[in-house]
C-alpha positions in Angstrom: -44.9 39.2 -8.8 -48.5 39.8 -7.5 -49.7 43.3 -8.3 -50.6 43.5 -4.3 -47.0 42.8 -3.4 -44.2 45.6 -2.7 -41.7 45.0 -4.9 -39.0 46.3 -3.2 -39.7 44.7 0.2 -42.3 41.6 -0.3 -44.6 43.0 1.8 -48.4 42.2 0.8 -50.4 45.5 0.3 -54.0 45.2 1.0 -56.2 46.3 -2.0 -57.3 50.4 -0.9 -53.9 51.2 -0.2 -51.3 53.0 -2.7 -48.5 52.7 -1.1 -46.6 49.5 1.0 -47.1 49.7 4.7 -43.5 49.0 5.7 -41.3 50.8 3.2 -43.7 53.2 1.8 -42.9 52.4 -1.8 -45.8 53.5 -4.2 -47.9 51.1 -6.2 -49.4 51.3 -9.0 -52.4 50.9 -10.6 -53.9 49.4 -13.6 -54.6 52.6 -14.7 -51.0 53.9 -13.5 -49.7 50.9 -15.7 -51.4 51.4 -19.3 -50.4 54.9 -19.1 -46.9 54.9 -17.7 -47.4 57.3 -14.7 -47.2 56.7 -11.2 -49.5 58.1 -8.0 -49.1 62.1 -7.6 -45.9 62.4 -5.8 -44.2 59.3 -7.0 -40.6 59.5 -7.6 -38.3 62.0 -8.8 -40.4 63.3 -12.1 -43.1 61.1 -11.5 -41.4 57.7 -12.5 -38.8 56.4 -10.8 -38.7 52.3 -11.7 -40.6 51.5 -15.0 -39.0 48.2 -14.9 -41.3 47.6 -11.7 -44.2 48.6 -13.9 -43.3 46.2 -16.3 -43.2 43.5 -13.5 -46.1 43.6 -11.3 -48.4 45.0 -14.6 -51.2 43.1 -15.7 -51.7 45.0 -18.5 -49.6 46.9 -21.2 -46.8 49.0 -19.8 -45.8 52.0 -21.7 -42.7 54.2 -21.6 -42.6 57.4 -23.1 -45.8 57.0 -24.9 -43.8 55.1 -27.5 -42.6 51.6 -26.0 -44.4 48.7 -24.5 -42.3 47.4 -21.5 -42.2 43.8 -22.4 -39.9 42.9 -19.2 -35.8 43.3 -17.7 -33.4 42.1 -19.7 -30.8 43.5 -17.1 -29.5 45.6 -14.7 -26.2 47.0 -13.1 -25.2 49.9 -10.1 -26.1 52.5 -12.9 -29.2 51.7 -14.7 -31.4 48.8 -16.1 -31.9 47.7 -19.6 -35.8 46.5 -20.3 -36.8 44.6 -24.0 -39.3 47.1 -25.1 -41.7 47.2 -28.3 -42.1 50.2 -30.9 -46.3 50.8 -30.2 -46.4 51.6 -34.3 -43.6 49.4 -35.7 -44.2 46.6 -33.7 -40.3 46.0 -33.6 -38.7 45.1 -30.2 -35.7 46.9 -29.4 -33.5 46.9 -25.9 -34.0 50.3 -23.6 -31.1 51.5 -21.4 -32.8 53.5 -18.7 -30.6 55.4 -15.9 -31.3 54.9 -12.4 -33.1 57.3 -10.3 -30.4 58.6 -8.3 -27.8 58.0 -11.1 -30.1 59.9 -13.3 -29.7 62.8 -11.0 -25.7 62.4 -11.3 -24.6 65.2 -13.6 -21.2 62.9 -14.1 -23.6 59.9 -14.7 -25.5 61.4 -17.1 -22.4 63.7 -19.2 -21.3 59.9 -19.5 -24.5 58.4 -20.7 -24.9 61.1 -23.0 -21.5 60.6 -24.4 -22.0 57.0 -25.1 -25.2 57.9 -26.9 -23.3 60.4 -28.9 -20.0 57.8 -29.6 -23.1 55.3 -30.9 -24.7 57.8 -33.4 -21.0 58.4 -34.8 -20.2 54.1 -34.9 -21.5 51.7 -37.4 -20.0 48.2 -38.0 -21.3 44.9 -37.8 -19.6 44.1 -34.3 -21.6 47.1 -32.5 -25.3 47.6 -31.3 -27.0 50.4 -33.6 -28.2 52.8 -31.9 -32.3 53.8 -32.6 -32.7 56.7 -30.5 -32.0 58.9 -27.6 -34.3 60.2 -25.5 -35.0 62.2 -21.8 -38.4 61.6 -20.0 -39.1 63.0 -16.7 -36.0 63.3 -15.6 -34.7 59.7 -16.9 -32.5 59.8 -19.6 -32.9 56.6 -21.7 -31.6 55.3 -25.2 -33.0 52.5 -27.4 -30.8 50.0 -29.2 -31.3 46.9 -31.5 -31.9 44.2 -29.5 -29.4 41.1 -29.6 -29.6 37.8 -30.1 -27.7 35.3 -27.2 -26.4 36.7 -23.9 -23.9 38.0 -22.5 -20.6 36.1 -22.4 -20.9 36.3 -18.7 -23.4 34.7 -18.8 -22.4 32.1 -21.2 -19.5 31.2 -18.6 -21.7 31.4 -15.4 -23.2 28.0 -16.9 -20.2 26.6 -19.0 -17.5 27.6 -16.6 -15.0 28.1 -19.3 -15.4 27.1 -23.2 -13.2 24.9 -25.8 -10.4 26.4 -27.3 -11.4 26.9 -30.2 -15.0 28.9 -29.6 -12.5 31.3 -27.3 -10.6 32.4 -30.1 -13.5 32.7 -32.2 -15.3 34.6 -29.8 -11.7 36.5 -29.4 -10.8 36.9 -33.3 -14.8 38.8 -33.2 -13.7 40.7 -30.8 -11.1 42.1 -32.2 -13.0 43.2 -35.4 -14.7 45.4 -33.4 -11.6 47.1 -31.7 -10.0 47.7 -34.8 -13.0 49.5 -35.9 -13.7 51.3 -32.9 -9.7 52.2 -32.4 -9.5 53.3 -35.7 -12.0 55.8 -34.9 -10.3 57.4 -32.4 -12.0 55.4 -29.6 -10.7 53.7 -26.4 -13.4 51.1 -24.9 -11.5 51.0 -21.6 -14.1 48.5 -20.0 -13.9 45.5 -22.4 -15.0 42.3 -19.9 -17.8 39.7 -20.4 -20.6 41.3 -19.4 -19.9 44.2 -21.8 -19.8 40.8 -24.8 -22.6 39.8 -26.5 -22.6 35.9 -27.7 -25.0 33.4 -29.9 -23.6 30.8 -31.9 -24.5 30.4 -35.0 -25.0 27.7 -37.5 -21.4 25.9 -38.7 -19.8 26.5 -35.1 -19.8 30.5 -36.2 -19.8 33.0 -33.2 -21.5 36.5 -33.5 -20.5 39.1 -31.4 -21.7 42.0 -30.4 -19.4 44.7 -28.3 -21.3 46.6 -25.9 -21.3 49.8 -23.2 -19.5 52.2 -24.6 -20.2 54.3 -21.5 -16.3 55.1 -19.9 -15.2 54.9 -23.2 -12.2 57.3 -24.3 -12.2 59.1 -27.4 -8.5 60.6 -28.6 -8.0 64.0 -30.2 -8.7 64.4 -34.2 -5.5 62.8 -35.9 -4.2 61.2 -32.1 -3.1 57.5 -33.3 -5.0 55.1 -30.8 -1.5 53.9 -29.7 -0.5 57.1 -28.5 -1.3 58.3 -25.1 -3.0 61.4 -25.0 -4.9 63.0 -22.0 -7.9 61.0 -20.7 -11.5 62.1 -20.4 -11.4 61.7 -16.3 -8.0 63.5 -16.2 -5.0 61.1 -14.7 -5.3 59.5 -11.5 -9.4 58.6 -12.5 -9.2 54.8 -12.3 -11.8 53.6 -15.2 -13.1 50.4 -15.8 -13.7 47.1 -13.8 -10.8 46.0 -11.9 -10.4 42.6 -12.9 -9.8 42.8 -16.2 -8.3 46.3 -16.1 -4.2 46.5 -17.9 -1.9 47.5 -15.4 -1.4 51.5 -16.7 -5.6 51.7 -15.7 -4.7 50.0 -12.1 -2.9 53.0 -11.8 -4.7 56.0 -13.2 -2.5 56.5 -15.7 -3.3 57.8 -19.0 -4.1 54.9 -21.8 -4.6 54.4 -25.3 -5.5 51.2 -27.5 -3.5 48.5 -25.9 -4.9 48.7 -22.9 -7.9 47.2 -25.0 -5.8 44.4 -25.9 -4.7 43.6 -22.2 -8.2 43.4 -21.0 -9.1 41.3 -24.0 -6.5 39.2 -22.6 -8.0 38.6 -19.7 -11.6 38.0 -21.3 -9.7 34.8 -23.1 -7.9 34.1 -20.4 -11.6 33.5 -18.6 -12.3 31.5 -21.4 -10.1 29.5 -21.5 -9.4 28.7 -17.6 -12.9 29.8 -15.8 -11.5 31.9 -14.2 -9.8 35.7 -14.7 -6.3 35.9 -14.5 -6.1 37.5 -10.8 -8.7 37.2 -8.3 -8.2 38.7 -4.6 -10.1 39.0 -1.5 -10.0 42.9 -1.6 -9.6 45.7 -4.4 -6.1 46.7 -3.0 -4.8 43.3 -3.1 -6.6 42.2 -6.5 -4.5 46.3 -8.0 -1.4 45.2 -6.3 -1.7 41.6 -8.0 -2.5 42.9 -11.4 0.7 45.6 -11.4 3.5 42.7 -10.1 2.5 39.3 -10.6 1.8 37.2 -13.5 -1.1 34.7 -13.9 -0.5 30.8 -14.0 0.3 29.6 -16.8 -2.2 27.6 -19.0 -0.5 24.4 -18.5 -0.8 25.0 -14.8 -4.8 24.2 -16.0 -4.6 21.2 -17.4 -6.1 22.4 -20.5 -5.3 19.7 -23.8 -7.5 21.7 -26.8 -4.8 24.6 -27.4 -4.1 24.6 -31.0 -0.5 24.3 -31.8 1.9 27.2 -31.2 -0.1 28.5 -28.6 1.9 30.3 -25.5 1.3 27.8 -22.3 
């Protein structure tokens, strides 16, 4: 995007003024840009959007003092992740940076905090490390390893759906890390293809990388993850993303680990059809779908690479 050009509206900004004419947005300057700050007055704390830096800057951006913005890797209703770069190291990592507004959301933020906290506690091979955790200006942030591949939404944005075989890979992966993670007293409750990491490796090998552990639940010290004990968000809280939610979150009831396994159904149903199990016009219809009907059948999807033995 051109330096001169608002980049929330579009609107071109002539050269001696620092903010946009028609939405009043600030812009920064070169020298707003190496440093990381904005014009006096800019945003809650001083910097509301460093991934805006990081796109209209023509030279280095830097967060925290620490990280070179080196672009967006993504972005959702509650924050952005941006690929940044260790300024001694050199190492890239990925940065999940709150919102503004979200950022001012006590909830929003006891939840981003506990994710960072259920990170530190998790290691295995299917989970993002986490580097560090961090609060500036008023944005709470934490930086992971960054990933190889995409997200499995992604993947099936361009593929549609995937052979048989790579979805159970992708699947069996999957899976490792539950077992892990429910072993360890933790409940994902928001396990969907965005939240999947993908690359395929040499051999026809799938790595996978579970991700946003952000709604997760975590049980009671010596609570088996297949018992249901009280939820973080108290019962009636509906968690999670709708179309790939088990029927007990529809409802706001309380959940332990299998409701994990439901919404990893759904994730291989996806895979194998392009397309979730239920889909709906509106959020009432999509719940009311997922508590009393049942998806189509495979069959019904002409699909002819299920391995043997496999339900239709």
């Amino acid at each position: 995007m051109d330096p001169r050009q608002c980049s929330t509206c579009g609107t071109a900004i002539d050269s001696g003024l620092s903010e946009c004419p028609k939405c009043r947005t600030l812009v920064p300057t070169p020298e707003d840009i190496v440093t990381g700050e904005t014009p006096p007055g800019g945003g809650a704390g001083g910097f509301a959007s460093p991934f805006e830096l990081a796109e209209a800057a023509t030279r280095e951006a830097v967060f925290d003092g620490k990280y070179v913005i080196l672009g967006r890797l993504g972005s959702g209703g509650y924050g952005s992740v941006l690929r940044v770069q260790d300024r001694e190291s050199g190492r890239e990592y990925a940065l999940k940076l709150l919102h503004e507004l979200t950022s001012a959301d006590s909830n929003v933020r006891a939840r981003f905090h506990r994710e960072a906290r259920l990170l530190a506690k998790l290691s295995h091979p299917k989970l993002v490390p986490l580097r560090e955790v961090g609060e500036w200006r008023g944005h709470a942030y934490i930086v992971m390893d960054l990933c190889d591949g995409e997200t499995l939404a992604a993947l099936l944005a361009k593929r549609g759906r995937v052979p048989a075989v790579v979805a159970l890979r992708i699947a069996h992966e999957v899976l490792r890390a539950l077992q892990y993670a429910h072993a360890a007293g933790v409940i994902h409750r928001d396990l969907k293809p965005a939240n999947l990491f993908v690359v395929e490796r040499e051999g026809g090998a799938w790595d996978v990388k579970l991700l946003d552990f952000g709604v997760a639940k975590v049980l009671p010290t010596g609570v088996a993850a297949t018992t249901q004990g009280p939820t973080l968000t108290g019962t009636g809280a509906m968690v999670g993303t709708l179309s790939y939610m088990s029927p007990e979150q529809a409802e706001g009831r309380p959940v332990d680990a299998r409701t994990d396994l439901y919404s990893l159904g759904t994730v291989l149903y996806e895979m194998l059809t392009g397309r979730p199990p239920f889909r709906a016009e509106t959020p009432l219809h999509l719940c009311k779908q997922i508590l009393l009907d049942f998806p189509a059948a495979l069959s019904e999807h002409g699909l002819r690479d299920l391995p043997a033995g496999t339900p239709r």
